[in-house]
C-alpha positions in Angstrom: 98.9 122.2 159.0 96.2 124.9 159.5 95.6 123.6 163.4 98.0 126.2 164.6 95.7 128.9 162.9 92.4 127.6 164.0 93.4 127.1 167.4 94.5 131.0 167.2 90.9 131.5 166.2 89.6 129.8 169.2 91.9 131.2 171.4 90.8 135.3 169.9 87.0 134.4 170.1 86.6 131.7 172.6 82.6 132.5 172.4 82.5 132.0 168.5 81.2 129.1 166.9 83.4 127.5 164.2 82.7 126.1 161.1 85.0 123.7 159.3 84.1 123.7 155.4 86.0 120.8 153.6 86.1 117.6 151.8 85.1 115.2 154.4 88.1 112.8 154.5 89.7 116.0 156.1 87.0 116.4 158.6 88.3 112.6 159.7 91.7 114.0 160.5 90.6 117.1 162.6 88.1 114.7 164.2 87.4 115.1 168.2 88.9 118.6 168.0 87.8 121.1 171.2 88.3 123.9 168.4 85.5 123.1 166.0 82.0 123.3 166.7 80.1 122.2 163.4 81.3 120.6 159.7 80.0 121.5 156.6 81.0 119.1 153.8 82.2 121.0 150.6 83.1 118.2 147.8 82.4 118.5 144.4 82.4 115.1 143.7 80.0 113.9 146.8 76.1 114.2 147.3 73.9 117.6 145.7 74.4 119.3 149.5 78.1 119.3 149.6 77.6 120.9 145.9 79.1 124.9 145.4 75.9 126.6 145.5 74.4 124.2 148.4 77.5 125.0 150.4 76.9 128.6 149.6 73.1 128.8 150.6 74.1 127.9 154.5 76.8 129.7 154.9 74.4 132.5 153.5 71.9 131.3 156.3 74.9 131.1 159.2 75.2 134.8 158.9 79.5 134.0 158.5 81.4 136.9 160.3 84.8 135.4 158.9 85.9 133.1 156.5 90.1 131.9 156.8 89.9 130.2 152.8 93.4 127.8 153.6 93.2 126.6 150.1 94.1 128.6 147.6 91.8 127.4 144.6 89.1 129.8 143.1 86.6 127.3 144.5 86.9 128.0 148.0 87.2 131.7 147.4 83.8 131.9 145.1 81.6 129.7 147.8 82.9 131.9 151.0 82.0 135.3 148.4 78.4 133.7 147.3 78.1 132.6 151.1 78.3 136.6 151.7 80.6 135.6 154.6 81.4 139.5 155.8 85.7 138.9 156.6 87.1 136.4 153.6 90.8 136.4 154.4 93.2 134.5 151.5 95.8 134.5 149.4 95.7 136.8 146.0 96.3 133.4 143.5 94.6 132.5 140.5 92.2 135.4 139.5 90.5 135.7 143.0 91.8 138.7 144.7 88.0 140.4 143.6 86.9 137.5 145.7 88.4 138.5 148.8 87.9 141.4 151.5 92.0 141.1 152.8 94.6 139.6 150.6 97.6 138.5 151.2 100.6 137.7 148.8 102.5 134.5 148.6 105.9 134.5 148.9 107.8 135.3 145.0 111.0 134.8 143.6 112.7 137.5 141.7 111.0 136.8 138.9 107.4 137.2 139.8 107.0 133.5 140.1 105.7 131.4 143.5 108.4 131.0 145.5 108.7 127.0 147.3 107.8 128.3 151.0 106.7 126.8 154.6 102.6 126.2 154.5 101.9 126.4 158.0 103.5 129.9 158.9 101.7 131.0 155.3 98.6 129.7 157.2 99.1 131.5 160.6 99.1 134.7 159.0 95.6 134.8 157.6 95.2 134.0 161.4 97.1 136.8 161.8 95.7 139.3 159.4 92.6 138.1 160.8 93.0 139.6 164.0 94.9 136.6 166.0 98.1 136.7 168.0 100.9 135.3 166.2 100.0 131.3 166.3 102.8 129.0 167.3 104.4 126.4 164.9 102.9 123.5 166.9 100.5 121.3 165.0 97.8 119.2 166.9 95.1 116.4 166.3 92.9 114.2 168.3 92.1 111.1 168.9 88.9 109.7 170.2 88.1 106.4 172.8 87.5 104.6 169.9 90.7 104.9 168.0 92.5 104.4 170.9 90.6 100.7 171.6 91.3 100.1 168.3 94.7 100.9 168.9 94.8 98.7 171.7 93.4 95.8 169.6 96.6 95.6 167.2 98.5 96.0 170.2 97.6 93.1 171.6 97.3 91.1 168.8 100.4 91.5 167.2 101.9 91.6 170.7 103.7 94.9 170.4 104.5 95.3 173.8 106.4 92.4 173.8 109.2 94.4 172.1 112.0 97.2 173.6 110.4 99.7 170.7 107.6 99.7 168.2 108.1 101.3 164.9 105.3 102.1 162.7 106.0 102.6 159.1 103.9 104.6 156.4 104.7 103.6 152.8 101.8 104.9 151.0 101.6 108.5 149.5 98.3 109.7 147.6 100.1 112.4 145.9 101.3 109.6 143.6 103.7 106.8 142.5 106.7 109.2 142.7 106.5 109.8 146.4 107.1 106.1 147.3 110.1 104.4 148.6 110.2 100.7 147.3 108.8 98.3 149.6 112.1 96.5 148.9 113.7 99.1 151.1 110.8 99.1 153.4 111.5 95.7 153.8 115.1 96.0 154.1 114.5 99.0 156.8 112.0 96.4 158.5 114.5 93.7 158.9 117.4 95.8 161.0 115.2 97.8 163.0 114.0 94.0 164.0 117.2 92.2 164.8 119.5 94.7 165.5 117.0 96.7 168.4 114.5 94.0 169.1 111.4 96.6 167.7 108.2 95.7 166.5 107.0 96.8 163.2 103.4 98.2 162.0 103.0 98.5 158.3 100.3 101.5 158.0 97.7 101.5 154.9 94.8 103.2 153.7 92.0 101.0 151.6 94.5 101.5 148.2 97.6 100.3 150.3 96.6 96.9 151.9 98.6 95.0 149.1 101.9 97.5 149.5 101.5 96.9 153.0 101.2 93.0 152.7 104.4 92.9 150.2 106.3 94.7 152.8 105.4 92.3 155.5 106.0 89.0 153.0 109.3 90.6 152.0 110.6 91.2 155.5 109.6 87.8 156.4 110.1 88.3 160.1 108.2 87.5 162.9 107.9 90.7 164.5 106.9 92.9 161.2 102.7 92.8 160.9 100.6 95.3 159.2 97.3 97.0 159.2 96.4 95.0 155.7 93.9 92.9 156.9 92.4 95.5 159.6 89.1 97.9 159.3 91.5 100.5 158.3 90.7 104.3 159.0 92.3 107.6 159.7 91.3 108.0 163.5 93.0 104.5 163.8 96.2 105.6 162.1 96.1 108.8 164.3 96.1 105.9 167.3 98.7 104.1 166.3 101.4 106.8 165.4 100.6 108.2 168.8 101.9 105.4 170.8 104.4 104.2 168.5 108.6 105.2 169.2 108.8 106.5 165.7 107.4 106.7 162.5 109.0 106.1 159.4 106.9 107.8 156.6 106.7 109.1 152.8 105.8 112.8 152.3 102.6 112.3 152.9 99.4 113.0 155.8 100.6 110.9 158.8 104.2 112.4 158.3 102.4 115.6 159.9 100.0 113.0 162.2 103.7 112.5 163.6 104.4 115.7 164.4 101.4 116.7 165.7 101.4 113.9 167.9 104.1 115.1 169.3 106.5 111.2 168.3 109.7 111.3 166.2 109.5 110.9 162.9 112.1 110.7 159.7 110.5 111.7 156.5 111.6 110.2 153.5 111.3 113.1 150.7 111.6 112.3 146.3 110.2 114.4 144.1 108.6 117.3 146.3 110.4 120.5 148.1 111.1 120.2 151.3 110.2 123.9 152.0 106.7 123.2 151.2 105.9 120.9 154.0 108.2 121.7 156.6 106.4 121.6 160.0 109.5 123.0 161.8 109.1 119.6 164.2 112.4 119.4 166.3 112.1 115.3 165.9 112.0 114.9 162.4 114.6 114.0 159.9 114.1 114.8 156.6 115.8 112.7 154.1 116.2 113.4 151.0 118.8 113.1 147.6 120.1 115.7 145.8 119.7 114.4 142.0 120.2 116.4 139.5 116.1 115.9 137.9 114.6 117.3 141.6 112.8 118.1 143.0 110.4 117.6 140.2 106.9 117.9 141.8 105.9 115.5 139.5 103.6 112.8 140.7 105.0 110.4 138.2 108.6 109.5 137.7 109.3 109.4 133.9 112.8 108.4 134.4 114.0 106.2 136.9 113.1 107.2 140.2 116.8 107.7 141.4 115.3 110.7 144.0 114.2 107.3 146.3 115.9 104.6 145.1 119.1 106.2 145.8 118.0 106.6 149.5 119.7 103.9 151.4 117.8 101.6 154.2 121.1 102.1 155.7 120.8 105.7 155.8 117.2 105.4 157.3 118.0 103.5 159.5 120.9 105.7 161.4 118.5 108.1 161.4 116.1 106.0 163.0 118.4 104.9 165.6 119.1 108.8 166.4 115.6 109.4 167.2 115.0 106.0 168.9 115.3 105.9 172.6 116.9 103.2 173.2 120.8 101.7 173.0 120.9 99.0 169.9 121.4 95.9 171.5 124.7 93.9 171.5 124.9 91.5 168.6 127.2 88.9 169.4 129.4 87.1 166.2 130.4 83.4 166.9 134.4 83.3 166.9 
């Protein structure tokens, strides 16, 4: 979601050199960007290098003009201060407004508190406040030669292109158990998309998903549902696969905005988390979610019954699929 600003970066200072500081697994999402010239990993939890005060000593050596800090944590702040980067442009949040040279505010209720608001526009205005024309709302990611072979691979094998319309669906959701839809739905979803439009089906999974993603597949027990289960999984080959699919089909969760900024339709199946968070203001999404009267909790753990998604219908998905499909639903004929 910070793609908009960074490109507005790019586009301001075509001549500077960029520097993406992050946890690597992000660095495998923004992968093959034209925007980004070099990645410094920052991960608490990795080697000594990626370490706080490692991190620190070379952006101290880079000489860093500017530093956009997109998370809000005191972490981020503290290493672009120590890194005496000259410009550190964030948000005033938890005690590191001394931290910063420009501060922006977040977005508050009436009552002081942090209002639920839109990241990405939040993003484009430390872009903004940076110096940057107003970024547009468009999100974008890359995909390199690579993930597209692999891409090509599963193709084949699973003989997608044998179908009107291939579907890929993302059950997973880090965040936790309270983002997922039950792979009984899944399933259920699976099974109409299949015989009443003749698509093929792609389960998506990360390394921690490969046995939701089998379930799915063994539930739906159709011959035109597979899944990425037994596959070298990876980001770049998720990228590869939403970008050539008819629609996704996805929790709140990373390749709901792969979707988007991939530019294929998408419905988002929301639970526990506000929608005004993570809205990427994507004219082909659908956003699905329950009104219950527990949510949205923003917790990552249901402690009551998860009514949030399992009140949400695969019926209901599935007219929304079928507006964002292209195709008519083929003719299913009754015998007499």
């Amino acid at each position: 979601m910070a793609t908009p600003a960074i490109r507005a970066v790019r586009e301001q200072w075509p001549r500077a050199e960029i520097i993406a500081v992050g946890r690597p697994y992000v660095f495998n999402v923004l992968e093959n960007s034209p925007r980004i010239d070099q990645w410094l990993a920052f991960d608490n939890r990795g080697s000594r290098a990626q370490q706080l005060l490692a991190v620190a000593g070379r952006l101290r050596d880079l000489g860093i003009d500017l530093a956009l800090i997109f998370p809000n944590s005191f972490r981020a702040a503290l290493a672009a201060w120590l890194g005496r980067c000259r410009r550190r442009v964030g948000y005033a949040r938890y005690g590191r407004s001394w931290l910063l040279t420009d501060r922006l505010q977040p977005v508050r209720d009436r009552r002081g508190g942090i209002m639920p608001s839109p990241i990405l526009p939040a993003y484009n205005a430390l872009a903004q406040r940076a110096g940057c024309l107003a970024p547009s709302l468009k999100m974008e990611l890359f995909t390199s030669p690579a993930d597209e072979a692999g891409a090509d691979d599963i193709w084949r094998k699973f003989r997608l292109d044998d179908h009107r319309e291939v579907v890929c669906l993302n059950p997973g959701a880090a965040f936790g158990a309270a983002k997922l839809w039950p792979a009984e739905s899944f399933a259920k979803l699976s099974r109409q998309l299949a015989e009443c439009r003749d698509c093929g089906i792609l389960v998506l999974c990360g390394p921690a998903e490969r046995d939701l993603a089998r379930r799915i597949v063994t539930l739906t027990n159709h011959p035109a549902v597979h899944s990425l289960a037994d596959k070298e999984v990876s980001i770049g080959l998720s990228k590869a696969c939403i970008k050539r699919c008819d629609l996704l089909v996805s929790t709140d969760s990373g390749p709901r905005h792969f979707a988007a900024a991939l530019d294929r339709p998408v419905v988002a199946l929301f639970g526990p988390t506000h929608i005004a968070w993570t809205d990427t203001f994507f004219p082909r999404e659908i956003q699905l979610q329950k009104k219950v009267p527990c949510g949205p909790c923003q917790q990552r753990v249901c402690h009551l019954d998860h009514r949030c998604m399992t009140q949400l219908s695969p019926d209901e998905v599935f007219a929304a699929a079928e507006r964002l499909l292209p195709h008519r639903a083929k003719e299913v004929r009754h015998a007499g």
